[in-house]
C-alpha positions as CSV (number, residue, x, y, z in Angstrom):
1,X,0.0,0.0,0.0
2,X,1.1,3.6,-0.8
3,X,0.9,5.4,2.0
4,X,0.4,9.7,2.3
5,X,0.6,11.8,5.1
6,X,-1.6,15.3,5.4
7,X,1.1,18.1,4.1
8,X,2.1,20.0,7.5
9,X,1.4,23.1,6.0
10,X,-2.2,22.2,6.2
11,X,-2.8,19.3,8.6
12,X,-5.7,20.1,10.7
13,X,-5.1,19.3,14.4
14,X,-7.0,16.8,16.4
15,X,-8.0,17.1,19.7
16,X,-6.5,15.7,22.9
17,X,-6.3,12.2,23.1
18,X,-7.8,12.9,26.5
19,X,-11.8,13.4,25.0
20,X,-14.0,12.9,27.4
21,X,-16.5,10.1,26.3
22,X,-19.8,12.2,27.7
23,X,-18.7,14.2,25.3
24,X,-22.7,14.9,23.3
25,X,-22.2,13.7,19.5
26,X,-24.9,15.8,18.7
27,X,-23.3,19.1,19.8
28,X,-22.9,20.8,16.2
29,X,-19.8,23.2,17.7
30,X,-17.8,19.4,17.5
31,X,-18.3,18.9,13.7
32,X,-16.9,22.9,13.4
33,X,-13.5,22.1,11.6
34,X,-14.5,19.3,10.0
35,X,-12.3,17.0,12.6
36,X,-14.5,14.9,15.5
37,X,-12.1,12.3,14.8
38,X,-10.2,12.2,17.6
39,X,-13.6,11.8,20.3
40,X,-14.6,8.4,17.9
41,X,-11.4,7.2,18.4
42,X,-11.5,7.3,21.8
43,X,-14.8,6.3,22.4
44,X,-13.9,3.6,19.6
45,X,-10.7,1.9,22.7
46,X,-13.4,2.4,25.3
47,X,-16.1,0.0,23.6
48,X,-17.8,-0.2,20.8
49,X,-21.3,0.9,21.9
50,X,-22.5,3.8,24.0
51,X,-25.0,5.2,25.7
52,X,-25.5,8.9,25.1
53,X,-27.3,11.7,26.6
54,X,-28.1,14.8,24.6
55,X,-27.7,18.3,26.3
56,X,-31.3,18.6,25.3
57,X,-32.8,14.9,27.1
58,X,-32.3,12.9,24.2
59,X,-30.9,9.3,24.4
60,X,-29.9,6.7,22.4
61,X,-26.8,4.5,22.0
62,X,-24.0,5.2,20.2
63,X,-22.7,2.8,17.8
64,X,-18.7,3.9,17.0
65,X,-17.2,0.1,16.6
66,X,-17.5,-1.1,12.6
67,X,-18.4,-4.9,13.4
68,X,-21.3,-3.3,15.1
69,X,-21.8,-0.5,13.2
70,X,-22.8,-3.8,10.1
71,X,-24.5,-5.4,12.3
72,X,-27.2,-2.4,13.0
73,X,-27.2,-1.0,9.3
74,X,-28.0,-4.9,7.8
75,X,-30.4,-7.0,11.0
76,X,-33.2,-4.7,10.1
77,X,-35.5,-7.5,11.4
78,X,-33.8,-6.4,15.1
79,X,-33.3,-2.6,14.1
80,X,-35.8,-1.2,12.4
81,X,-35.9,2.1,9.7
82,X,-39.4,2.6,10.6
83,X,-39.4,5.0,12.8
84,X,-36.7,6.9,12.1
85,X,-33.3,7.4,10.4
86,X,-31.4,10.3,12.1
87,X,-31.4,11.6,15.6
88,X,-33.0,14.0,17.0
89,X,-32.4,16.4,20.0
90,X,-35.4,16.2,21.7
91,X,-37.2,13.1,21.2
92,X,-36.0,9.8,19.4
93,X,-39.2,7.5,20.3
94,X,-41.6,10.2,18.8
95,X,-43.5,9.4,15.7
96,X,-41.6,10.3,12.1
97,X,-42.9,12.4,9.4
98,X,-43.1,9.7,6.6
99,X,-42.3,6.6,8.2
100,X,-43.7,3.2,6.4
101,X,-43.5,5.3,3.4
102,X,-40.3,6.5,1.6
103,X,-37.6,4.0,1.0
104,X,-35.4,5.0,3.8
105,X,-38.1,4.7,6.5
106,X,-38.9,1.7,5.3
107,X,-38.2,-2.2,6.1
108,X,-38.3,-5.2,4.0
109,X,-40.4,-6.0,2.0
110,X,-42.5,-2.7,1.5
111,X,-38.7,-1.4,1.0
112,X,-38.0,-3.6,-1.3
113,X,-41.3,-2.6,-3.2
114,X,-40.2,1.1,-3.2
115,X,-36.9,0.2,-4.3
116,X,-38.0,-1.9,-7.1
117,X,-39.9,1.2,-8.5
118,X,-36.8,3.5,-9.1
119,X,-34.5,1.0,-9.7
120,X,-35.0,1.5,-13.6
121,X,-33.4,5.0,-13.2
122,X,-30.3,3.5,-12.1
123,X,-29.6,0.4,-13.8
124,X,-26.2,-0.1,-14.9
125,X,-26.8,0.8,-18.6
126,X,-28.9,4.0,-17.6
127,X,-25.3,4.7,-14.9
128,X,-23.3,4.1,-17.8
129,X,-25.4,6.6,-20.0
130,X,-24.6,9.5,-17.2
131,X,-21.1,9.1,-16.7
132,X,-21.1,10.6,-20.0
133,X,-23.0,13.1,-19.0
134,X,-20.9,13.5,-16.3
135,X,-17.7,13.8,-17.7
136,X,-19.2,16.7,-19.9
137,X,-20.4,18.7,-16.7
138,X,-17.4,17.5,-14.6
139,X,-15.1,19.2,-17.4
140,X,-17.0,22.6,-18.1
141,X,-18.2,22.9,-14.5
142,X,-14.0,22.8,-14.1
143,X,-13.4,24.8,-17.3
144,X,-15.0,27.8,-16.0
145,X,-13.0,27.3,-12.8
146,X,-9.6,27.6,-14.6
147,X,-10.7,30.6,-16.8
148,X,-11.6,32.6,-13.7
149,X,-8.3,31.7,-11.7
150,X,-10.0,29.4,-9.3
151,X,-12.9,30.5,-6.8
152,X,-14.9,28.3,-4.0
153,X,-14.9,24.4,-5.4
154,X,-18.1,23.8,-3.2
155,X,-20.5,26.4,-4.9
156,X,-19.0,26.2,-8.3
157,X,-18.5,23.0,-8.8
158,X,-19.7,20.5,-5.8
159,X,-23.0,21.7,-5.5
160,X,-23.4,22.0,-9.3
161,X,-22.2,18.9,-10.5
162,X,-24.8,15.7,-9.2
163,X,-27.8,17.7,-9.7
164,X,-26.5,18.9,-13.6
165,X,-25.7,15.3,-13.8
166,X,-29.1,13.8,-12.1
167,X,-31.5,16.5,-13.5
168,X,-32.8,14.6,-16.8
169,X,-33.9,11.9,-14.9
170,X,-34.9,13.6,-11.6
171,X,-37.2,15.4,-13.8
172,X,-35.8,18.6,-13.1
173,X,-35.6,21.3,-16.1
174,X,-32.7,23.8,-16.5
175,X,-35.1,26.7,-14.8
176,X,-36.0,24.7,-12.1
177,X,-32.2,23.4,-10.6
178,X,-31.3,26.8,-8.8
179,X,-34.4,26.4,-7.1
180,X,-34.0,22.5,-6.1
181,X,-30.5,23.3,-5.5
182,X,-31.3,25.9,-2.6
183,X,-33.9,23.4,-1.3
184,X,-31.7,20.2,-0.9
185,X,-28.8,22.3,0.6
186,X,-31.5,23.7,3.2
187,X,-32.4,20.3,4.1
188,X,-29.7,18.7,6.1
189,X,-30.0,21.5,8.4
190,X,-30.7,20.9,12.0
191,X,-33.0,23.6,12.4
192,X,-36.3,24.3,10.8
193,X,-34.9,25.3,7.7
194,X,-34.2,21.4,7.2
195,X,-37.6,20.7,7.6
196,X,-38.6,24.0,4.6
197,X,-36.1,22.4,2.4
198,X,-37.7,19.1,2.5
199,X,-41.4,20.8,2.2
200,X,-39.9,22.7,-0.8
201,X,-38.9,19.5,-2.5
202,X,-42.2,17.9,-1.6
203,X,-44.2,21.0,-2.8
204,X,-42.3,21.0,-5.9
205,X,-42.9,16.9,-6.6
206,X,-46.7,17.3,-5.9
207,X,-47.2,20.1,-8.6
208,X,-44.9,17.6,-11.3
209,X,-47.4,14.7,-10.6
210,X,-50.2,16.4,-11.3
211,X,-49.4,17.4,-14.6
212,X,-47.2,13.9,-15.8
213,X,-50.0,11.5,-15.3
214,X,-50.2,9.8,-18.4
215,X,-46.7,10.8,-19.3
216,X,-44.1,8.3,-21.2
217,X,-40.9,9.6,-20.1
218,X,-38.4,8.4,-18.1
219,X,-37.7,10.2,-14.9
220,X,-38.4,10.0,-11.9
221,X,-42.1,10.7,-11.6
222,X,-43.1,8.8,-14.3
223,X,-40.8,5.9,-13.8
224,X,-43.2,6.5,-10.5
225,X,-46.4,6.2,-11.5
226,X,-45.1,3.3,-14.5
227,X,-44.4,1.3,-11.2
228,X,-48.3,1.6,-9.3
229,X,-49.7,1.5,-13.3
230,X,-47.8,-2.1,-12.8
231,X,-49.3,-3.0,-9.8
232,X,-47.9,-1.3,-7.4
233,X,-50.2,-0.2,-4.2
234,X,-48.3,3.6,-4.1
235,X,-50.3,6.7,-3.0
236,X,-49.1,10.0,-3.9
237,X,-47.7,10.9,-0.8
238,X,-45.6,8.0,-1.1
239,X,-44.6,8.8,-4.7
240,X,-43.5,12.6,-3.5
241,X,-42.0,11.2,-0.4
242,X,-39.6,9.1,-2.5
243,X,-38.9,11.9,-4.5
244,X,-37.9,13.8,-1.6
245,X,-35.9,11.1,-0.4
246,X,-34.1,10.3,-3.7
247,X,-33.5,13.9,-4.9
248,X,-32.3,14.7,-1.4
249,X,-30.0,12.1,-0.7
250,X,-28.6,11.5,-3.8
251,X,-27.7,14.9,-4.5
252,X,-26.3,15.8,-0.7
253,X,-24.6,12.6,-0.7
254,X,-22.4,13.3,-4.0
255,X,-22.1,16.7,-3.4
256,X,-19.9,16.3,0.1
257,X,-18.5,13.2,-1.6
258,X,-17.2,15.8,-4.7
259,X,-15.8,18.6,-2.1
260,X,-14.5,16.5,0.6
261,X,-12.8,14.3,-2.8
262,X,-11.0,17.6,-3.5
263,X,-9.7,18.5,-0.2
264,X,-8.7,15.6,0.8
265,X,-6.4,15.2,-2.0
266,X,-5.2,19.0,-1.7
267,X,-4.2,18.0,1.7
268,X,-2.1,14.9,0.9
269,X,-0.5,16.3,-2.1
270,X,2.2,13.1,-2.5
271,X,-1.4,10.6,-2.5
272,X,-2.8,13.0,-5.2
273,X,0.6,13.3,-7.5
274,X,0.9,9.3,-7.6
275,X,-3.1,9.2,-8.6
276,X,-1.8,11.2,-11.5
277,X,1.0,9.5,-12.4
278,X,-1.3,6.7,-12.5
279,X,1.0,4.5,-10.1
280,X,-2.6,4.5,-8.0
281,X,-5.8,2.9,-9.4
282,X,-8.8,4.8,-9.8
283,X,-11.1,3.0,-8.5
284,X,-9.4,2.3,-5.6
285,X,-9.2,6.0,-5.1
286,X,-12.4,6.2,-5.5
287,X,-13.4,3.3,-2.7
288,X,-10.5,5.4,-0.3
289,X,-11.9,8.8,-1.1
290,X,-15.4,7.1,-0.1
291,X,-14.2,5.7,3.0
292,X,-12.7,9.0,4.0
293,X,-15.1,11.8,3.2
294,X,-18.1,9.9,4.7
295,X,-20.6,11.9,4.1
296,X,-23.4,10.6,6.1
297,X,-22.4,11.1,10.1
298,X,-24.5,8.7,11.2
299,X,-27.1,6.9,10.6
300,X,-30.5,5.6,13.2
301,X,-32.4,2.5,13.8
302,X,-34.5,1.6,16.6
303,X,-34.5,-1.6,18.4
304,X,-37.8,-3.8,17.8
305,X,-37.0,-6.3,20.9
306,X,-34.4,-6.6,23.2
307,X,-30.9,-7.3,22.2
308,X,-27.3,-7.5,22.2
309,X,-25.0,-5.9,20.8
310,X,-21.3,-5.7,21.4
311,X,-21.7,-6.9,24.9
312,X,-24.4,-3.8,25.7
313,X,-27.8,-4.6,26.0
314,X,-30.3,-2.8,24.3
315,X,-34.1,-2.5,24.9
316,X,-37.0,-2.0,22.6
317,X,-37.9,0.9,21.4
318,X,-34.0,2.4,22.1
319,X,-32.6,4.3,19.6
320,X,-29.8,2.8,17.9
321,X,-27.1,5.7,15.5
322,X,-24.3,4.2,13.9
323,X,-21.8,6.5,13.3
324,X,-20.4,5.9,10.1
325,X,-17.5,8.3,9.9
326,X,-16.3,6.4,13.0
327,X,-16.6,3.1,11.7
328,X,-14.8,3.8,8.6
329,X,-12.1,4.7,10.9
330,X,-11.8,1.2,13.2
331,X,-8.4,0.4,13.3
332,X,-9.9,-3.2,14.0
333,X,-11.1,-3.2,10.5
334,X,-8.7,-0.6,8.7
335,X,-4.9,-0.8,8.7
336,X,-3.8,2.7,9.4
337,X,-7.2,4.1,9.1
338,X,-6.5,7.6,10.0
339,X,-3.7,7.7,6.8
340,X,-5.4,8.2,3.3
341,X,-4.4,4.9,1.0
342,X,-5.5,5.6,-1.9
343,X,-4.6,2.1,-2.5
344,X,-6.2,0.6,0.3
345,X,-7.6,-3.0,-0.6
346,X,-9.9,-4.7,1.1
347,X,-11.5,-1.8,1.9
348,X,-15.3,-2.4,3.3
349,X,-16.6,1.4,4.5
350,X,-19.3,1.8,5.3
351,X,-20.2,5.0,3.3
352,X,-22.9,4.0,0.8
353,X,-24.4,2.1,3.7
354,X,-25.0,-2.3,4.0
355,X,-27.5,-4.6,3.7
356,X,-31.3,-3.6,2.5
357,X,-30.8,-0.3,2.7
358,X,-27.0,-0.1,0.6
359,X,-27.4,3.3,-1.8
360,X,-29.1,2.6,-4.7
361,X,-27.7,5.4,-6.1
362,X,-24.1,4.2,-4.9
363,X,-22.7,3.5,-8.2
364,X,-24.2,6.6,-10.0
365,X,-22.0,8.5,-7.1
366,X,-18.7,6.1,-7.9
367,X,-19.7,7.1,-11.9
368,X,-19.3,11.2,-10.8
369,X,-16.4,11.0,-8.5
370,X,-14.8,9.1,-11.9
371,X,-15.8,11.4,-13.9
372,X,-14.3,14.7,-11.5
373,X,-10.9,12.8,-10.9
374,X,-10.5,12.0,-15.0
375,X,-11.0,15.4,-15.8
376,X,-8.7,16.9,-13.0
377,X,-5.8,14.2,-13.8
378,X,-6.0,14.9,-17.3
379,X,-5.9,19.1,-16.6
380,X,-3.0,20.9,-17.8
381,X,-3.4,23.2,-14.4
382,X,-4.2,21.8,-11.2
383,X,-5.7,23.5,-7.8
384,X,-4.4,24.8,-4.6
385,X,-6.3,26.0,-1.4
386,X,-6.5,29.4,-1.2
387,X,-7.4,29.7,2.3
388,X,-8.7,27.2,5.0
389,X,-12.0,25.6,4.1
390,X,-15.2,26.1,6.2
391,X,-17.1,22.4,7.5
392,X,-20.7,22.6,7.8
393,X,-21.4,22.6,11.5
394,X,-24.0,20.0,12.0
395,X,-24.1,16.4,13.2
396,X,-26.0,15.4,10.3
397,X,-23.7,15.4,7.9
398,X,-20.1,15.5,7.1
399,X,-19.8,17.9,4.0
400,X,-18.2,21.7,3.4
401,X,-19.1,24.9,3.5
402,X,-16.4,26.5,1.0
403,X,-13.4,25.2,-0.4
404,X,-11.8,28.5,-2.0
405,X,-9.1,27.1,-4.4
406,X,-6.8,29.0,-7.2
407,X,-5.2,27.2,-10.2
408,X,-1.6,26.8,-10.6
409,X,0.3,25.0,-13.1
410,X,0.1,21.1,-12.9
């Protein structure tokens, strides 16, 4: 394995190795640079599994081990999506908007079901089909970052690039992205602008089935309503709750993938010449770059009956997060896991989730980050930070703020 340090210039600095493990994971000032690293990992040598009590009440255990961490994200017979899948400060056990029907609040089989229906938007030959699409917005999205000397890589290209890539088949015209755009990016936040952002992308979904019933195309209201026109029991607020959930997570998910790609590469400059050079695989990259940028913080289940896990006993009805960035990190499972190896094989993350509920969208992202890292190794310039980047400050998700970047001869 080749292995890169951070460059010194830019290494961001942990914390002590003294963390308190009351620390509260869902304290947003922890996620401010970007670097909660350091808590996991010690909570990681304590134990596996903890139980955690919000500043605000809430409790729930805290899954940090990734043997664990597996076992949570695939036993949905034990740990159920139904009522829930990310914590909340005040009250875990309380009902969930939408839950029995979108495909991430859902179990087996009615999951499966939902799954089924907009699996046709992301077969591989339709994949295939995007990542030429994608190299096309990957290298003009890029383009007109060169010709303006650089700028800030998350709002001109990261938060660009899955949606121009996704929009045909999202059902999305060009008019309409700016205003999807600003609702997705609203909805991963903790406050009640999260919950607008998703209303927005709900409000917007109900207005495009009402006027494509009886439609032919091939996005994702139609490939919708082709599904219940098959057989398929599917209400409308099921078909606008999957929208939501697929527009949402697909386009959040590649979007911190994208920008955290970037960084983490500017940061280990030696791991990002030998990707050029081609002495490192892409798609081992790509599986490394995955593993490290972790976009998804966690992720919730509740218990249906009572349990065991990693030695701890759980109850029914406990809330169960599994914190993915953490797990990706288990030096049980990941030699070095704190060094990015961009040629790091096996390498099982935990990123694009396990079991049931593994992305469906997963290899759609894979086909984008491809498509970014062929047309940046290919460049005749490369990029540089400019000045620090800013971390979104939630314990939702792992993703940037701003990456400002210049370009400077490869």
């Amino acid at each position: 394995m080749i292995r890169h340090e951070a460059s010194p210039a830019i290494e961001k600095q942990g914390a002590s190795l003294s963390v308190s493990l009351t620390v509260d994971l869902l304290d947003s000032a922890l996620y401010a640079d970007g670097n909660p690293y350091e808590v996991w990992r010690a909570m990681r040598e304590a134990r596996p599994v903890h139980h955690q009590v919000a500043k605000t009440g809430s409790t729930y255990w805290a899954v940090v081990g990734h043997e664990a961490g597996r076992r949570v994200m695939t036993d949905w017979k034990v740990f159920t999506s139904t009522r829930g899948a990310m914590l909340r400060k005040d009250d875990n056990s309380a009902p969930y908007p939408g839950a029995g029907k979108m495909p991430v609040l859902t179990d087996p089989p009615r999951h499966t079901d939902l799954r089924r229906a907009v699996a046709p938007l992301f077969t591989p030959r339709a994949v295939a089909k995007l990542g030429t699409l994608a190299r096309e917005v990957a290298g003009s999205l890029l383009g007109g970052l060169r010709e303006r000397g650089g700028g800030d890589f998350v709002t001109d290209v990261a938060t660009r690039f899955p949606l121009a890539v996704q929009a045909e088949i999202l059902g999305v015209p060009p008019e309409d992205i700016s205003l999807i755009l600003d609702a997705t990016s609203r909805s991963v936040d903790e406050t009640e602008h999260g919950s607008s952002g998703h209303h927005d992308v709900m409000t917007y979904y109900l207005k495009a089935l009402g006027t494509r019933r009886g439609d032919a195309g091939r996005d994702l209201v139609t490939t919708l309503l082709a599904a219940r026109y098959r057989g398929l029991t599917l209400s409308d607020e099921e078909i606008v709750l999957t929208c939501d959930n697929v527009v949402v997570a697909g386009s959040q998910t590649a979007q911190h993938v994208v920008g955290g790609a970037l960084l983490a590469l500017l940061e280990h400059p030696a791991a990002w010449q030998a990707l050029r050079e081609g002495r490192v695989d892409v798609d081992s990259a790509i599986e490394e770059l995955l593993r490290w940028t972790s976009p998804a913080t966690h992720v919730m289940r509740t218990a249906v009956c009572d349990t065991e896990l990693a030695g701890t006993t759980i109850r029914a009805g406990d809330a169960v997060a599994v914190w993915i960035a953490s797990a990706n990190r288990d030096a049980t499972v990941f030699t070095d896991p704190d060094e990015l190896v961009l040629d790091r094989r096996p390498n099982p993350h935990l990123t694009l989730g396990a079991g049931a509920h593994f992305c469906l969208g997963g290899p759609l992202t894979r086909v984008m980050l491809r498509a970014l890292l062929e047309e940046l190794i290919e460049a005749d310039t490369s990029l540089a930070l400019a000045n620090p980047p800013g971390w979104q400050s939630t314990y939702a998700a792992n993703g940037l703020l701003s990456l400002p970047v210049t370009v400077v001869p490869a």
